[in-house]
KESEVEX-607485 format. One line per field, with one value per residue (C-alpha): x, y, z; residue number from 1. Coordinates in Angstrom, 2 decimals. Last residue first. Layout:
residues N
east (X,...) .
north (Y,...) .
up (Z,...) .
nr (NUM,...) .
This chain:
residues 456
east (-59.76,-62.47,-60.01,-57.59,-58.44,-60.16,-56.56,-55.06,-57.58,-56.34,-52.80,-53.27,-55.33,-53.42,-51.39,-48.27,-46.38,-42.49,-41.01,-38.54,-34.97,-32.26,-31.85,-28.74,-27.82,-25.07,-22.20,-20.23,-22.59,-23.63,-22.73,-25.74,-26.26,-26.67,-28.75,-30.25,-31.10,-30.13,-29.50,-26.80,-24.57,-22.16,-18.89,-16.63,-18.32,-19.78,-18.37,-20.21,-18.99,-20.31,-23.74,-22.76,-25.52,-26.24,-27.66,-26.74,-26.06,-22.82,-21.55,-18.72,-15.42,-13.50,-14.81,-16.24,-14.91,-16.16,-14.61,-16.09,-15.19,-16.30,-19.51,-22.38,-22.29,-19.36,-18.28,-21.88,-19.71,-21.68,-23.28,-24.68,-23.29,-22.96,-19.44,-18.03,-15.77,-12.46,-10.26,-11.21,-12.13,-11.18,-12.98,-12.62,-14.62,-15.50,-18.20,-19.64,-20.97,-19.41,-16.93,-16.01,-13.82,-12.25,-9.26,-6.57,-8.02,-9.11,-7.71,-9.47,-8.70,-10.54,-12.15,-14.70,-16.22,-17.68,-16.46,-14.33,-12.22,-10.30,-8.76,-5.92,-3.87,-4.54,-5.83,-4.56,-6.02,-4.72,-5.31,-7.76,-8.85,-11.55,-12.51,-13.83,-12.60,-11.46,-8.65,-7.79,-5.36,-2.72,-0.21,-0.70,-2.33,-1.19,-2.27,-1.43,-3.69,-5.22,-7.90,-9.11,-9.55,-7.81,-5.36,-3.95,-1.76,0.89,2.76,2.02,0.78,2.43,1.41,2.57,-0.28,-1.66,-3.67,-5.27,-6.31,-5.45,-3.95,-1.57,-0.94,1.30,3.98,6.31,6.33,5.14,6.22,4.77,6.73,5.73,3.22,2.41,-0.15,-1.78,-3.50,-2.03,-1.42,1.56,2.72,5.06,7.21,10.17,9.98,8.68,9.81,8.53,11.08,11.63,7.72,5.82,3.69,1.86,0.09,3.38,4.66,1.79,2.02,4.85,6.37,9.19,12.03,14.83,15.45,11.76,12.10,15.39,13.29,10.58,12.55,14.18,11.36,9.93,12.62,12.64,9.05,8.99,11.29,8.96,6.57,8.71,9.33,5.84,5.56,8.17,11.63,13.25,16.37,17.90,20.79,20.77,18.28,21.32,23.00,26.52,27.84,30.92,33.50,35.29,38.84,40.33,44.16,44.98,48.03,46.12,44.90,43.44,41.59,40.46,39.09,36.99,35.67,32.96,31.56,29.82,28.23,28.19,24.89,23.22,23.64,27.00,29.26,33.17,34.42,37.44,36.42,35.40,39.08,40.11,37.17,38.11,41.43,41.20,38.02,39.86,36.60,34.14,31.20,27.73,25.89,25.72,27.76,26.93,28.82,26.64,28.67,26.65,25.43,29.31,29.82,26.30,27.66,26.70,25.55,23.14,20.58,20.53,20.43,22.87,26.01,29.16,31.78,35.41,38.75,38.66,41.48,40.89,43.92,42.88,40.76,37.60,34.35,31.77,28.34,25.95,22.47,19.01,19.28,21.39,19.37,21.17,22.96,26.81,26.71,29.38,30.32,32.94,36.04,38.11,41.65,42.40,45.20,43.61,43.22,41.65,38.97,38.74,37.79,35.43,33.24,33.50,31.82,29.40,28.23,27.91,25.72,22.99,21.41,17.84,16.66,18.20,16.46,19.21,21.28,25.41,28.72,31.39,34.17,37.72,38.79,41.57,39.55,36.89,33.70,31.50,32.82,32.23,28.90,27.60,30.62,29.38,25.64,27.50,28.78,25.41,23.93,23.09,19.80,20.59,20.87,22.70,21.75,23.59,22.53,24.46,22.99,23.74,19.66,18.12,16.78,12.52,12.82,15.40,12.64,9.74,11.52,14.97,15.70,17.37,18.47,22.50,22.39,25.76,26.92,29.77,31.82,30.49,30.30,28.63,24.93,25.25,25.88,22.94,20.27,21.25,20.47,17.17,16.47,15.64,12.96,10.84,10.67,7.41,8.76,8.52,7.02,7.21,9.62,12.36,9.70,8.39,4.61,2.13,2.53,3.18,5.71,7.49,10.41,11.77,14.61,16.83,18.10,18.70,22.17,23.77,27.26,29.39,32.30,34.59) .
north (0.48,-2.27,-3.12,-3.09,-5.63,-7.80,-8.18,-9.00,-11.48,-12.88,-13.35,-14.70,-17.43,-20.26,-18.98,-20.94,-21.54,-22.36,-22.97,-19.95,-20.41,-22.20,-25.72,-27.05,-30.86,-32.14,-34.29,-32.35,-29.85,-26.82,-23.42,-21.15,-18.02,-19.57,-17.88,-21.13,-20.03,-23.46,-26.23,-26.23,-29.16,-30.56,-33.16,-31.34,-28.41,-25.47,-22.71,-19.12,-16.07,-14.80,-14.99,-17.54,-16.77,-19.23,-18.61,-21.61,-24.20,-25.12,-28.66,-29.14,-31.43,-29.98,-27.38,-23.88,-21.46,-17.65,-14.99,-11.85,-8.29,-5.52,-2.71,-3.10,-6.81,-7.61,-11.00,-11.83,-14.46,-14.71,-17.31,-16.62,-19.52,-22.80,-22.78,-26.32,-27.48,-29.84,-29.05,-26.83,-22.92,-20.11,-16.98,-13.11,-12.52,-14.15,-12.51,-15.08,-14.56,-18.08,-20.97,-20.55,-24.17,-26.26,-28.32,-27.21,-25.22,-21.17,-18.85,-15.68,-12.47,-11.05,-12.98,-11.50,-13.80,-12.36,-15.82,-18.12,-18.33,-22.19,-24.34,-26.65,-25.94,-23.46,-19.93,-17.43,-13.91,-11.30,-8.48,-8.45,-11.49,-9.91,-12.27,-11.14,-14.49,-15.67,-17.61,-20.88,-22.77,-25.14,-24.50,-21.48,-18.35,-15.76,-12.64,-9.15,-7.30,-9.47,-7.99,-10.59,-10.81,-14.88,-16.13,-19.43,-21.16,-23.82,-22.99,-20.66,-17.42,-14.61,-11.12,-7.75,-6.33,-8.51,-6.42,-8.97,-8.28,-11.47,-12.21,-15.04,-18.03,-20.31,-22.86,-21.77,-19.38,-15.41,-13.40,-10.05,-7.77,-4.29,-4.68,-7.02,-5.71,-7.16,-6.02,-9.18,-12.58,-13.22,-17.06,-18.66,-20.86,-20.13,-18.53,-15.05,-12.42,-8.77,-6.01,-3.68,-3.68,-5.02,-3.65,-5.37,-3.81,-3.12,-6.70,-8.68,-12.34,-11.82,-15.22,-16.38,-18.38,-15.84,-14.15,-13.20,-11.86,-9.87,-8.36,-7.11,-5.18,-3.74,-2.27,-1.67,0.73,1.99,2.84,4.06,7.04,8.42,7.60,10.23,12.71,13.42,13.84,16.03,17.21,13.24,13.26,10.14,8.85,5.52,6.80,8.75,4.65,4.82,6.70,7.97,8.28,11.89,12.73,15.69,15.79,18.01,20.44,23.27,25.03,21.83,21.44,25.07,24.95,21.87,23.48,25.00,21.50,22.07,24.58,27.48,29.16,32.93,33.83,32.08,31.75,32.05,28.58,28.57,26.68,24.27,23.82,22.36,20.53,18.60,18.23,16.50,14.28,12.78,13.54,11.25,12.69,12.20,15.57,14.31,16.45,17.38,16.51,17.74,21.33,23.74,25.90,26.40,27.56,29.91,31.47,30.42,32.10,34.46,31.87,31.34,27.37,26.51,25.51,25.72,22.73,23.23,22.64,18.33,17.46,17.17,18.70,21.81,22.43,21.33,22.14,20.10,21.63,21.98,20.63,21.71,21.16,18.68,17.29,14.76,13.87,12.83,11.88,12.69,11.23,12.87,12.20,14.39,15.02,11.95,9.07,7.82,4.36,5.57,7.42,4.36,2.13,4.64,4.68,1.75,0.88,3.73,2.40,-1.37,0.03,1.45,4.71,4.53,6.27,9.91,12.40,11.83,13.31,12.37,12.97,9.60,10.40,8.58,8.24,10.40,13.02,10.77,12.56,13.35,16.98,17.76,16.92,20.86,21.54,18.57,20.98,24.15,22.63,21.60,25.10,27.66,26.12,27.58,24.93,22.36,19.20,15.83,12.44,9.42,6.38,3.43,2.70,3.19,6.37,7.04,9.30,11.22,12.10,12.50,15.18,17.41,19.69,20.79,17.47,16.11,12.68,10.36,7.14,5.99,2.73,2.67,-1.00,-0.87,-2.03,0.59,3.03,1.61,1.45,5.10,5.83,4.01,4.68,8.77,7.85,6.21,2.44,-0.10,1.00,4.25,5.82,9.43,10.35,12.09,14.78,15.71,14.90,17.93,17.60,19.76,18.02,20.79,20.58,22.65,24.37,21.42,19.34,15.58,15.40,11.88,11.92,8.56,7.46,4.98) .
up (-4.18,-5.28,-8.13,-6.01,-3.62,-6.15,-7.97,-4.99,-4.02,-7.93,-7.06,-3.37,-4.79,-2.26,0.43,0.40,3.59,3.72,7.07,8.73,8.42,10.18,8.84,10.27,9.14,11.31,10.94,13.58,15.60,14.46,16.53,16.64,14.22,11.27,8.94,6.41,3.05,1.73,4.13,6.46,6.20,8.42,8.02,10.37,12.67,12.08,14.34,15.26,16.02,13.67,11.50,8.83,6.23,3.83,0.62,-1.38,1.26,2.76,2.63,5.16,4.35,6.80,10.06,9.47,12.11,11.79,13.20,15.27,14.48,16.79,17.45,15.03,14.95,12.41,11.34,8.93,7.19,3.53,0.94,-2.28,-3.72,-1.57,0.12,-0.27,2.17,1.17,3.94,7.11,6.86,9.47,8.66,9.58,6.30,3.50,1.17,-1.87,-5.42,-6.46,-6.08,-2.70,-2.65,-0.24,-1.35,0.85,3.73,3.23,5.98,6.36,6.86,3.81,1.09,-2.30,-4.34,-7.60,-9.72,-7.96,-4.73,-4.99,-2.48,-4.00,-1.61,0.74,0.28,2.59,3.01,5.21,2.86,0.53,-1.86,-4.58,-7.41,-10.69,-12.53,-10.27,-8.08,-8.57,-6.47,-7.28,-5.05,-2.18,-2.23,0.17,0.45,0.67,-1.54,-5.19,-7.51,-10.57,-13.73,-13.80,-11.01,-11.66,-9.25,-10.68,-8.52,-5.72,-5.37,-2.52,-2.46,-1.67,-4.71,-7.80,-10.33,-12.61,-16.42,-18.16,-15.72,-13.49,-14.70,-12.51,-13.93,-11.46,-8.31,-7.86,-5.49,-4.51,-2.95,-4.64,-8.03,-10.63,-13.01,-15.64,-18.26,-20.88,-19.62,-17.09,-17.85,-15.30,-16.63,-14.71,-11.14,-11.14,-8.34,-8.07,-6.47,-9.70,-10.47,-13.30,-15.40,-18.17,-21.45,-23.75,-22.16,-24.41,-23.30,-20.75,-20.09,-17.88,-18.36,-17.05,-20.29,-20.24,-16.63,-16.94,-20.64,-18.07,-15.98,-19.05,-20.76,-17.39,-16.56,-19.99,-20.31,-16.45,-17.76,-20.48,-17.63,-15.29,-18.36,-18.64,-15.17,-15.08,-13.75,-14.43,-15.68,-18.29,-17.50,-18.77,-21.42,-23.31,-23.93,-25.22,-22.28,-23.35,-20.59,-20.63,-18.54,-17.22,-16.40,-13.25,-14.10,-11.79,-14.50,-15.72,-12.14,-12.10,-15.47,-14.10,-10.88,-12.60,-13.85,-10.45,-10.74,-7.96,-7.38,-7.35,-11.26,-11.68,-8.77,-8.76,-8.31,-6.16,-2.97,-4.83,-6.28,-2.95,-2.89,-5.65,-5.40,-2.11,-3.73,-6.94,-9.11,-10.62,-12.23,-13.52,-14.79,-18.41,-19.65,-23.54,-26.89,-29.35,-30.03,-31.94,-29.32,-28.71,-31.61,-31.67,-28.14,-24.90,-21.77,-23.35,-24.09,-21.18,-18.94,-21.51,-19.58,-20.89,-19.66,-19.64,-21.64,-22.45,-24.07,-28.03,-28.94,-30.68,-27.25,-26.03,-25.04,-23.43,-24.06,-20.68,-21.70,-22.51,-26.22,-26.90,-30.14,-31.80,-28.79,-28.37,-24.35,-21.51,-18.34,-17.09,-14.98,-12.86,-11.24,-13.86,-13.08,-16.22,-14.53,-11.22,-13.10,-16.02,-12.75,-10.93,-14.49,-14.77,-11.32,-11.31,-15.24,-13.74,-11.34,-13.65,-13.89,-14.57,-12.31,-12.79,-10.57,-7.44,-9.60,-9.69,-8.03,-7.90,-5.43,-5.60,-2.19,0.02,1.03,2.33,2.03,5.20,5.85,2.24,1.79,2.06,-0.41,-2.98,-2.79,-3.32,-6.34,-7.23,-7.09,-4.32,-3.23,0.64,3.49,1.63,4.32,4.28,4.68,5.46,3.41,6.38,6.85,3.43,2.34,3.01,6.17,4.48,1.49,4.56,6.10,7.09,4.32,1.28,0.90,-0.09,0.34,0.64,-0.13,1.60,1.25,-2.38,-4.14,-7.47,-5.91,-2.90,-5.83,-8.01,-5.10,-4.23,-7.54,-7.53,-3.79,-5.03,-7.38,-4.92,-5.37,-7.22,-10.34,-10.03,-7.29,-6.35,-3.40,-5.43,-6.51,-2.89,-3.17,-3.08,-7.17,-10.20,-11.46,-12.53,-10.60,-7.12,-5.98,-5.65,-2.61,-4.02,-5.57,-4.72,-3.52,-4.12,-2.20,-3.53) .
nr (456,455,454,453,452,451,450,449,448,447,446,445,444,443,442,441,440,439,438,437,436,435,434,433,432,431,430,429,428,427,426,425,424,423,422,421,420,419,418,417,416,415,414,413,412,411,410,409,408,407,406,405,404,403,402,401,400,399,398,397,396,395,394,393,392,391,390,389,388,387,386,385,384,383,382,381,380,379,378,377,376,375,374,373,372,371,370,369,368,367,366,365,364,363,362,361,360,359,358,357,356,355,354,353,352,351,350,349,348,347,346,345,344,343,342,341,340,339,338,337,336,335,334,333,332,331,330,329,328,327,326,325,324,323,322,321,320,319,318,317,316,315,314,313,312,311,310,309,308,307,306,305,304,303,302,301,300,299,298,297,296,295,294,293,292,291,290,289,288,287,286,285,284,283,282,281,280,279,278,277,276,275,274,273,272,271,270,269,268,267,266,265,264,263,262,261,260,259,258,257,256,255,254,253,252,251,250,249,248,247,246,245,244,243,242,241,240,239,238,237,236,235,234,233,232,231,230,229,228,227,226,225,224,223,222,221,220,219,218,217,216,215,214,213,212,211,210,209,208,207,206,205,204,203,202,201,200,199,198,197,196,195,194,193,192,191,190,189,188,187,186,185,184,183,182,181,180,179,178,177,176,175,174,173,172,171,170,169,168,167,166,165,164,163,162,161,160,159,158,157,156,155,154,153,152,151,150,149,148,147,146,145,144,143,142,141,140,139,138,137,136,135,134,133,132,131,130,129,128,127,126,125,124,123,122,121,120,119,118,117,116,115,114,113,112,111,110,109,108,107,106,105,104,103,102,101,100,99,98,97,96,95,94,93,92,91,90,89,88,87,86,85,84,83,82,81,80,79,78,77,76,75,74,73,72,71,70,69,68,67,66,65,64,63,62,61,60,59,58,57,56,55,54,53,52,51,50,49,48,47,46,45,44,43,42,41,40,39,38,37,36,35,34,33,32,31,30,29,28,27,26,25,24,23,22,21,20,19,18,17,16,15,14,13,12,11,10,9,8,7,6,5,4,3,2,1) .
């Protein structure tokens, strides 16, 4: 089976600087969903057709072959810029690269009931309520299948055919020598050749055309706007969603969570409402993660709970607590056990088992031992005006409120500093650093003030 995914075009309405196949959805461009669902069903080839070299062939898998329809003359002329890269002898599967929600196990039946009927083509067709917008299928006193009128003008149907609610999808399969045989016969139609063109030719030629209903219309549902796209992203994270439930997972309030394609959850995980799980993050069991938490490329372990908080490409491991109002950027790694509480904010640091931040605290550039406190307040000064420098804090340390770790510097095992201490010399093991200026009260300051003034 080879498949051929549609993706030059003359443009879309999304109004946007960003090619229309390469916005996100779902944690994936547009364009690897389809290609995603042909690799998926089993195609020896999948092919691109672009209008261009760039970014969108950049983004395709490694093994997609790509090729290039020079001039936007419709998507027949599109299969005909493929042509030298299908297999003449396969059974080729044509579709939009704008339809995201197409699923694998509709390629592979679809190839199936192709190769069954012995058909020069198959369509995939939908009874709508409302067709408006797409090509009628029209056929004969028998039932078979005649040709396909598209709707693009008004002029280019009449009121019968207007009438019709049986409407082609845009997803084919074709027997690929007769196929581009007949390509080569398909007058053009204002500028560009259409595919379902070749159809008449096929029946002329004694070539049986088959339909597949598609029970489902969202299945292959286009995307040409932005309103459309989110229309779209309902679905997709209807269904993303509903493979988590079913899998032993909870999703408090699913209507305010978002979860993308490539996110793992073990079982028993609960994900409390706002939340939002996006790219490779993993998640394992018995963790809590939300209410409102945005958790980005990261790991968390069981039994981890992450409350209102901002997580980028860390690592927390099992048992640890994270929030509420915490910030962990990229780099992080909380140990076992260790904990990053309310306001703190971490960034390349490593946090040992145990050892908790529990409050209105910067980590930065920081290597921390097992069961340390950080006093509130406290920070790693790791940047001097002109490089980063890291901070090593040994196990089982007792920071001070207010402490400022003024880098590179190392505390060593079993230390305290005392509060509103800046630390800007190593501290031995089992020591007490007090590094701040002594406290000196000058008595009746309030009312020589007063005097001061009042003479002013």
């Amino acid at each position: 089976m080879n498949v051929v995914i549609l993706a030059a075009g003359r443009g879309t309405r999304m109004r946007s600087a960003t090619p229309k196949l390469l916005h996100d959805f779902c944690g994936r461009p547009l364009i690897d969903w389809p290609v995603a669902a042909a690799l998926s069903a089993g195609a020896e080839r999948v092919i691109v057709v672009v209008a261009e070299e760039g970014p969108l062939v950049d983004a395709l898998p490694e093994g997609v072959l790509v090729a290039r329809q020079a001039q936007p003359d419709g998507t027949g002329g599109a299969v005909l810029a493929a042509a030298e890269q299908i297999d003449r002898d396969a059974t080729v599967i044509v579709l939009a690269g704008d339809v995201p929600l197409v699923e694998p196990s509709l390629l592979r039946e679809l190839a199936a009931a192709h190769q069954r009927s012995d058909a020069a083509a198959t369509m995939v067709t939908m009874v709508l309520a409302n067709p408006e917008g797409y090509g009628r299928v029209v056929r004969d006193a028998d039932g078979a299948v005649e040709r396909v009128v598209e709707t693009k003008e008004p002029s280019g149907a009449s009121a019968a055919e207007l009438a019709i609610n049986e409407v082609n999808t845009g997803v084919f399969a074709f027997s690929a020598a007769p196929l581009l045989e007949a390509l080569g016969g398909v007058a053009p139609v204002g500028g560009e050749l259409y595919l379902p063109g070749v159809l008449p030719l096929l029946r002329a030629g004694g070539g049986v055309l088959a339909t597949l209903p598609a029970d489902d219309p969202a299945l292959l549902a286009g995307v040409n706007d932005r309103a459309q796209l989110a229309a779209a992203r309902v679905e997709a994270q209807r269904r993303i969603q509903e493979r988590h439930m079913l899998a032993g997972v909870t999703i408090v309030e699913p209507q305010s969570t978002s979860i993308d394609v490539d996110v793992e959850i073990a079982p028993d995980t609960v994900i409390e409402p706002c939340t939002q799980l996006r790219g490779a993050t993993r998640i394992g069991s018995g963790a809590t993660v939300g209410p409102h938490t945005t958790v980005i490329d990261s790991l968390i372990g069981d039994g981890a709970q992450v409350i209102h908080s901002h997580l980028v490409s860390c690592e927390l491991r099992a048992g640890v607590t994270v929030g509420p109002f915490a910030y962990l950027r990229p780099g992080t790694l909380l140990r076992e056990r260790a904990k990053a509480g309310t306001f703190v904010e971490v960034k390349n640091s490593d946090i040992g088992a145990g050892t908790k931040v529990p409050h209105l605290s910067y980590i930065g550039d920081a290597d921390i031992g097992e069961q340390t406190n950080i006093g509130a307040g406290s920070i790693t000064a790791n940047y001097d005006g002109y490089a980063k420098h890291r901070t090593t804090i040994g196990a089982r340390v007792k920071g001070g409120v207010d402490t400022a770790y003024v880098a590179p510097v190392s505390v060593g095992d079993d230390a305290w500093t005392a509060a509103g201490s800046v630390v800007t010399g190593d501290v031995p093991p089992g020591a007490l650093a007090i590094a701040r200026a002594r406290q000196h009260n000058v008595e009746g300051y309030s009312e020589r003030r007063a005097s001061d003034v009042k003479d002013a």
